[in-house]
N, C-alpha and C positions, 0 to 999 in steps of 0.2 A: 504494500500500500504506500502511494505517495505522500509525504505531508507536506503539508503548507505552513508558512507565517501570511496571515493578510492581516494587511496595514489600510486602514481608514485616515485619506487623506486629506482633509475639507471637500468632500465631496467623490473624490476621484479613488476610486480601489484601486490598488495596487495586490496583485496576486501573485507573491513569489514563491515560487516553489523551492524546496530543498534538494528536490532530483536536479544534478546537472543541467540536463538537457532541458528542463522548463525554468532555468534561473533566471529572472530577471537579469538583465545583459548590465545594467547599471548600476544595481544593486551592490551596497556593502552593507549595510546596518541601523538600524532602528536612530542612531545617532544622526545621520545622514538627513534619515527621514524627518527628522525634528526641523534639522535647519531648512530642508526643501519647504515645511509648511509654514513654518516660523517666516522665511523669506517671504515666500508667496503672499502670505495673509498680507506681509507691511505694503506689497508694491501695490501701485495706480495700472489702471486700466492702461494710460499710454505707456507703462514701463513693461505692462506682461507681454504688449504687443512687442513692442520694441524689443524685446527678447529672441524674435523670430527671425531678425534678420541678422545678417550675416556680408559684409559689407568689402569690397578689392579695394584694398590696401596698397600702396607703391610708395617704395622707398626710391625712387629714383626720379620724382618728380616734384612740382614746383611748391611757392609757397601755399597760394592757392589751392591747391589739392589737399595737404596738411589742413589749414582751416576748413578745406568741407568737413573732412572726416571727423573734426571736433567738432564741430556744426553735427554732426549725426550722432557721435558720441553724448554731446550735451541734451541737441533739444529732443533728437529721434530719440533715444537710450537705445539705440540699436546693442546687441547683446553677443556680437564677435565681429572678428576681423579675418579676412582671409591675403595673406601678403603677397604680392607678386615679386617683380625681379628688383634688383640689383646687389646692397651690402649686406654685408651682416653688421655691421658696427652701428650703418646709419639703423637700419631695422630695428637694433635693440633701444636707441636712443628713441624713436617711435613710439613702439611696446610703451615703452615707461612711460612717454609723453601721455596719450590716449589712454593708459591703463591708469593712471593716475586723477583721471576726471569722470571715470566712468562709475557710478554707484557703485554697481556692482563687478566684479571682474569680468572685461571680456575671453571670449574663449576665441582664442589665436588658432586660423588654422592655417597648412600650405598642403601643397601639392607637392609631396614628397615621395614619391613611389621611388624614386634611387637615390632619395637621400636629398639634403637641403638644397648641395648643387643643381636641383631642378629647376630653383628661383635664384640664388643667392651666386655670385662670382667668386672666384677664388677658392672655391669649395671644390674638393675632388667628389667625383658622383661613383655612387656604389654602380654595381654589373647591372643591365635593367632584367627584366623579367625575365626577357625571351632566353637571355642566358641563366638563371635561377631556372629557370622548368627544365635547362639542362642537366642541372646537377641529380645524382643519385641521391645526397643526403643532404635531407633536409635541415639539421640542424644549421646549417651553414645558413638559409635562410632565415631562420629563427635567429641568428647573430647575428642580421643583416638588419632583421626589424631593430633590434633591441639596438643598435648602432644609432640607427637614423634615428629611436628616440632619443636616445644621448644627444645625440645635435639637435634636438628639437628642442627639449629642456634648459639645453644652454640659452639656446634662443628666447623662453617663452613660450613657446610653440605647443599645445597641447592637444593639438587635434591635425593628423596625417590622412588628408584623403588618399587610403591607399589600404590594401589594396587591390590594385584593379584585377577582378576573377572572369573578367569575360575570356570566354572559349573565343578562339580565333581562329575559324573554319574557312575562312575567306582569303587566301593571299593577295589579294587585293583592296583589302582593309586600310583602308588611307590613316587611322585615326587609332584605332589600335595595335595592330601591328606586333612591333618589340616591347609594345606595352603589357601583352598577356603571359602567362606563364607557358601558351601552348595551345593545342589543337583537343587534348585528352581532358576531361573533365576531372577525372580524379586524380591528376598530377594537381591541374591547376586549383583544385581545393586543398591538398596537403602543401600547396605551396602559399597560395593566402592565407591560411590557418596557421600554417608557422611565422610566416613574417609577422600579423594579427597577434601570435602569442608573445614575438618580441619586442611588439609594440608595446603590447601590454605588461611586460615583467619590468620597462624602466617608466610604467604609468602615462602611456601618451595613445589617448585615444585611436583606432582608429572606423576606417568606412568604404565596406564592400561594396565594389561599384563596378560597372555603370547597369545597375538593375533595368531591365529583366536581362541585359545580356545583349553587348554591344557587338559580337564576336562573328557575327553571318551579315557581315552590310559592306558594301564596295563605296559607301555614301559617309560625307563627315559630318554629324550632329551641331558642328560648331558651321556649316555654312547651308544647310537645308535638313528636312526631316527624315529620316534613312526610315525604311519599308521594312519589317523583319515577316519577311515571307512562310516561318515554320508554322507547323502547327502547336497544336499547346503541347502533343505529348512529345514530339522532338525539342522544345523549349525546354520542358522538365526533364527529358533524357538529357538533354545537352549543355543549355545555357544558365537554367534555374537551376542546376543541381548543386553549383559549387554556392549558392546563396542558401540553397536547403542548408545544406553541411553545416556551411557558416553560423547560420540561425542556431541552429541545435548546439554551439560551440561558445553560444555567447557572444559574437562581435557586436559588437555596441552599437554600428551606425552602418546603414545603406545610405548609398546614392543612387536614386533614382535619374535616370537617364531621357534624353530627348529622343525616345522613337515611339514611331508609330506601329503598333503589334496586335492586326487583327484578332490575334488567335485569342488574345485575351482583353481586348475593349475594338470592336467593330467602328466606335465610329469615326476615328481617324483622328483623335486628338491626341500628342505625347501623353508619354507614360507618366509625364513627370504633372501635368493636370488631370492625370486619368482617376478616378476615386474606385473605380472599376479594379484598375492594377492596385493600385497603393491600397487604399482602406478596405477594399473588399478581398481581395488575393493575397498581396503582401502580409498585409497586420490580419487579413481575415483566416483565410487559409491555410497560410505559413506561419500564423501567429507570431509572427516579430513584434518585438515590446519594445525593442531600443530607439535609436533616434533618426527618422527619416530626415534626411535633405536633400533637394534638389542638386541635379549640376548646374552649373552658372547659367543664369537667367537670361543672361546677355547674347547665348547662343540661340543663330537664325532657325536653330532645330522648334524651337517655341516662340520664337519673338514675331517670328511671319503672322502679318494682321489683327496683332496682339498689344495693346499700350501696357507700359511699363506695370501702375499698378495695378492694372486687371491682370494682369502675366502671375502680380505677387496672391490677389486674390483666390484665382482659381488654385495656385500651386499649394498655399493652406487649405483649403476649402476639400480639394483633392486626397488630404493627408498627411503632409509635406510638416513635418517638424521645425524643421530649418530651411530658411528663406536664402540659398546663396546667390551671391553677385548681383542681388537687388539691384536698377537700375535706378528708382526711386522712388526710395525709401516713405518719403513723406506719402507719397500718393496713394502706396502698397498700404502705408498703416489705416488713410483714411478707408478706402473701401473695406478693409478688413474689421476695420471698429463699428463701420456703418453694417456690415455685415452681422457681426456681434451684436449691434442694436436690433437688427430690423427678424433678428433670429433665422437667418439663413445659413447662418454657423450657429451652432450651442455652444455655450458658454463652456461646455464642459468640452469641450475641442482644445480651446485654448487653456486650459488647465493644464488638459493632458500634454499638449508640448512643450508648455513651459518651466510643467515640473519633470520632465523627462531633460531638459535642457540644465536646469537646477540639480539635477542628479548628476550628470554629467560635470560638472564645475564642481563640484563638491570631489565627484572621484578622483577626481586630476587636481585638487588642491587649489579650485578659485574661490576660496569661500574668503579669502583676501590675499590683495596683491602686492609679493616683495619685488620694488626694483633691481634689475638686471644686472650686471656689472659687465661693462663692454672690453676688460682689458684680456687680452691673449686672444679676443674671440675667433680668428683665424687658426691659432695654433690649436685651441681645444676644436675646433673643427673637421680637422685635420690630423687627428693623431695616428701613431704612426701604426696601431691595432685596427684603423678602419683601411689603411694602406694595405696590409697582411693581408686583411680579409680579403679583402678587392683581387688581391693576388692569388689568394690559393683558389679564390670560386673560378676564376679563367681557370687554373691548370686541373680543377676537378669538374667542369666542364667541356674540356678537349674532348671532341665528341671523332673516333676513329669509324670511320663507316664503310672502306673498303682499304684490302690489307693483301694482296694476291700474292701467296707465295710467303707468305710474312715477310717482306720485305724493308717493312718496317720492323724495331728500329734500324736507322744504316749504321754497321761497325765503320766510324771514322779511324781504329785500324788497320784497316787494309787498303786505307790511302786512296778511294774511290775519286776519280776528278770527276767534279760536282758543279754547275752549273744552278743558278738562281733568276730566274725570270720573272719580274712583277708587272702583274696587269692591273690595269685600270689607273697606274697613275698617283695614288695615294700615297700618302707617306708611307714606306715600306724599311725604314733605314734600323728600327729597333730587332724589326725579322733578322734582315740581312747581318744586323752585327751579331746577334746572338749566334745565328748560326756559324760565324767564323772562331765563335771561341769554342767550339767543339772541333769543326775540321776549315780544310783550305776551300771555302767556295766564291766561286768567279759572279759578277755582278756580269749576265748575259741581257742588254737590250732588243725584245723584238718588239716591232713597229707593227707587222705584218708577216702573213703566212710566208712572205718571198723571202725573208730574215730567217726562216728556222734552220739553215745550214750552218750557223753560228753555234750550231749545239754540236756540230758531226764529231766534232773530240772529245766530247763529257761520257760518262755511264752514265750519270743518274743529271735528274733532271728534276728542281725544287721549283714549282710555280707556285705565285702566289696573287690572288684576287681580291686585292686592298680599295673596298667602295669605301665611302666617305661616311665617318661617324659623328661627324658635326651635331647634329640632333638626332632624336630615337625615331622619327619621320622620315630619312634618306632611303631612294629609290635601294632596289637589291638588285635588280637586272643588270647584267653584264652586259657589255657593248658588244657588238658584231664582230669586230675586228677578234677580242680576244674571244668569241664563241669559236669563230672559224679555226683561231688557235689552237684552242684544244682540239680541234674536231681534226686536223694535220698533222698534228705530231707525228714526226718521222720514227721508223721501226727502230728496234734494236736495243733498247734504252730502258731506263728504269724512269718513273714520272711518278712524283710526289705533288700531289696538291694539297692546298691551304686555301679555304674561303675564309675570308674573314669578312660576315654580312650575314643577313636575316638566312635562316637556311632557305629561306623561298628562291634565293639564291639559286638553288640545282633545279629548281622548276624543270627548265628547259635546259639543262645543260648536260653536253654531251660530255661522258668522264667513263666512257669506255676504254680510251688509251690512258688512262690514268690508273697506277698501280695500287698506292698508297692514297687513300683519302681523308682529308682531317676536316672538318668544321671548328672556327670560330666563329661566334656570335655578334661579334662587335669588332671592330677595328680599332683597338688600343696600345699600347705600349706592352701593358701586362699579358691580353690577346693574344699578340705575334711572339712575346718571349715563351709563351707558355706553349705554345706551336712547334716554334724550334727545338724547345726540350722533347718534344714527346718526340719529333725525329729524327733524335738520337739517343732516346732512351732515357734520359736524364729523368721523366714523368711517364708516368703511365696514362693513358687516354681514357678518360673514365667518365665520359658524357654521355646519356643519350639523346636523341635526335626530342626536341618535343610537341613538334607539329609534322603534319602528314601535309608532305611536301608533293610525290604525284604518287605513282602505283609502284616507283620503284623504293622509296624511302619515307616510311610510316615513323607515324612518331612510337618512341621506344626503341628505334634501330641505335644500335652502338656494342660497337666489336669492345671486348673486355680482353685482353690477353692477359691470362696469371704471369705467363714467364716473359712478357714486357718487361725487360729488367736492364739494367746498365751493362756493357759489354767490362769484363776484367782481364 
């Protein structure tokens, strides 16, 4: 038999369970509950509103901008901040500024799925997803969250939208992409549940998103409405499952997403106004207790024919706990209070996400706020345990996918003349030098297929396909010139390739003259060293593949060799 604590809350029950699985996601203790009612009772009607929104923040803009924000701080009582780009130093000096005028603490959040360098300069960014759903062990993930809480904390930072569980089925997904952990659904739930867990062991919220599941759309949310063509039970087979998971685990907070998803509201309206989705499916069905918020408001996924505060109306009104990226504010509060009055909302609406928001500040320690201290903030940022980390996930993600003859690792022993080809152009100079501290290899430029007789004296032959890792959004297709590349390699020869880009990368690519095959996930420093080692042995390749890339390479593919070992 299950049992319960239920708490009588001025009006609003709260039903927490003691079985795991039905625990209230925000829940600590009867103590908690005192100040959530204690609070609640003292505020004014314009302050419980004002709790709803959720306001973009920029540290890298003028003065003007700063005074709106105290302007929404003071008169709106808007109830958090969401920070965009530039310092951390300026950032914290912010935090303090606005935190220091606002009743109540606001609750800071950012977009930190690989770490603060998402927003913030000079900050090194952790591996993104695509490379996490390569990893075999997860714990590595779980030290990935608990990291990027560290830096959140330093910051003030107490709420990480992250992270993102959409399944990504679509290699043409403009918008998620290297954002997801993968193609497999129950990779990408044991990998959001662990970063989720190490969110939570250093106390920094976080928010599985982009609900119902962003992962089957070739469409970007931020510039029109993306179509999610599944049915309901391919939904729940595929895209709702890692949000099932999540729920039954406790994460504290969904984001609701801008699509349209006949399968579960026909009439064409985002998920993120749907009441269909959110209050009747979400919190009905799925029984989620924690803290709904939209994704930013401002995107053309909901904004198309939509004024600002009927955008923030319908998105409360829909279920919507937290109001992000408000456009404006004052307007969203008026129809929402005229709402409240004219009883289009119940009163007990706003109750409930306000003490569900009050819950959340209390967990994460806003029940008052100590100013920041901005000295070292780049060196605690950057320590040199988020460096390691960053390192060992590349070389425990070397994903080996084809290995003919084991060929790999090469004994630099037996003095092989060795040849290094980089395509596409990309800084490739960390590969090429690693690999000379193992054996002697020639830096071979080909331009073009008429060039490949520049190889006639090598055995073996190290290519390497360096796309640009500028942002988690860079194309993965490889240009014509080197597809033809590969596709002419001359006989006789040993060929080792190295992708460093989305595995969507081999889509189309011919790698039948290709002996040895490696996947990197990302084109970085750490990436290409960690490449190099495994072909010569130095690391073992110990990734697997985490999206199904065509018919020839399913996610899960990744050669394991035990006696992968150093040559003596």
């Amino acid at each position: 038999m299950k049992n319960f604590i239920i708490v009588t809350i001025t009006g609003l029950l709260f039903t927490i369970s003691v079985n795991a699985q039905r625990k209230h996601p925000l829940y600590m203790d009867t103590v908690q509950l005192k100040w959530v009612n204690d609070t609640y009772d003292k505020m004014s009607m314009d302050e419980r509103v004002g709790q709803l929104f959720m306001v973009a923040a920029f540290s890298n803009r003028d003065a003007e901008h700063e005074a709106e924000i105290e302007k929404l701080v003071r008169e709106e009582k808007i109830g958090g901040l969401i920070f965009m780009q530039d310092q951390a130093a300026r950032q914290i000096e912010l935090t303090n500024r606005y935190q220091k005028i606002s009743k109540i603490p606001l609750l800071i959040g950012m977009d930190a799925e690989w770490g603060l360098a998402q927003r913030l300069k000079d900050v090194k960014r952790f591996p993104w997803n695509i490379t996490l759903g390569a990893l075999r062990r997860n714990i590595l993930v779980y030290n990935v969250g608990k990291s990027i809480a560290d830096q959140a904390n330093r910051m003030g930072v107490k709420f990480d939208f992250a992270p993102s569980v959409d399944v990504n089925v679509n290699p043409n997904n403009p918008i998620i992409g290297n954002r997801s952990f993968g193609s497999d659904p129950e990779n990408v739930w044991l990998k959001g549940e662990a970063l989720m867990r190490g969110l939570q062991k250093n106390n920094v919220l976080s928010s599985a998103k982009h609900f119902p599941g962003h992962g089957d759309t070739d469409q970007d949310s931020h510039k029109t409405l993306p179509i999610i063509h599944a049915s309901k039970e391919e939904l729940e087979k595929y895209h709702i499952r890692p949000f099932m998971k999540m729920i039954r685990s406790s994460v504290p907070s969904i984001m609701v997403s801008h699509l349209d998803v006949p399968a579960l509201d026909s009439s064409g309206v985002p998920a993120t106004l749907s009441s269909k989705i959110i209050t009747d499916y979400l919190k009905g069905t799925l029984k989620f207790r924690g803290i709904i918020i939209t994704d930013a408001l401002n995107m053309e996924g909901v904004t198309k024919g939509r004024s600002a505060g009927e955008i923030d109306y319908l998105a409360f009104k829909a279920g919507n706990d937290i109001l992000l990226f408000s456009q404006k504010v004052k307007d969203g509060r008026a129809k929402i209070l005229e709402g409240l009055t004219n009883g289009s909302i119940p009163q007990a609406r706003l109750e409930e996400s306000v003490k569900k928001i009050l819950l959340a500040k209390y967990k994460v320690g806003l029940t008052k706020f100590e100013p920041i201290d901005t000295t070292n903030v780049l060196e605690d940022l950057n320590k040199k345990e988020y460096a390691d980390l960053t390192r060992n996930i590349f070389e425990e993600a070397t994903t080996l996918l084809k290995n003919q003859e084991n060929v790999l690792p090469i004994d630099a022993k037996k003095q092989p003349r060795i040849a290094f080809v980089p395509l596409e152009r990309k800084d490739y100079h960390p590969f090429f030098q690693c690999l000379n501290t193992f054996s002697k290899v020639d830096l071979v430029e080909i331009e073009s297929v008429k060039e490949l007789s520049k190889l006639k004296k090598y055995d073996y032959v190290i290519i390497g396909a360096f796309m640009s890792d500028e942002n988690v959004y860079q194309p993965y297709t490889l240009s014509k010139t080197s597809k033809d590349i590969l596709t002419k390699l001359p006989a006789n020869k040993k060929y080792f390739f190295s992708l460093f880009t989305s595995p969507y990368g081999l889509k189309d690519l011919d790698v039948s003259k290709i002996d040895a095959l490696l996947v990197q996930y990302q084109n970085t420093l750490d990436a290409q060293e960690a490449s190099a080692k495994a072909i010569f042995g130095e690391i073992v390749p110990n990734g697997v593949l985490p999206v199904d890339v065509n018919s020839q390479w399913k996610a899960g593919d990744g050669i394991l060799q035990l006696d992968y070992v150093e040559f003596e």
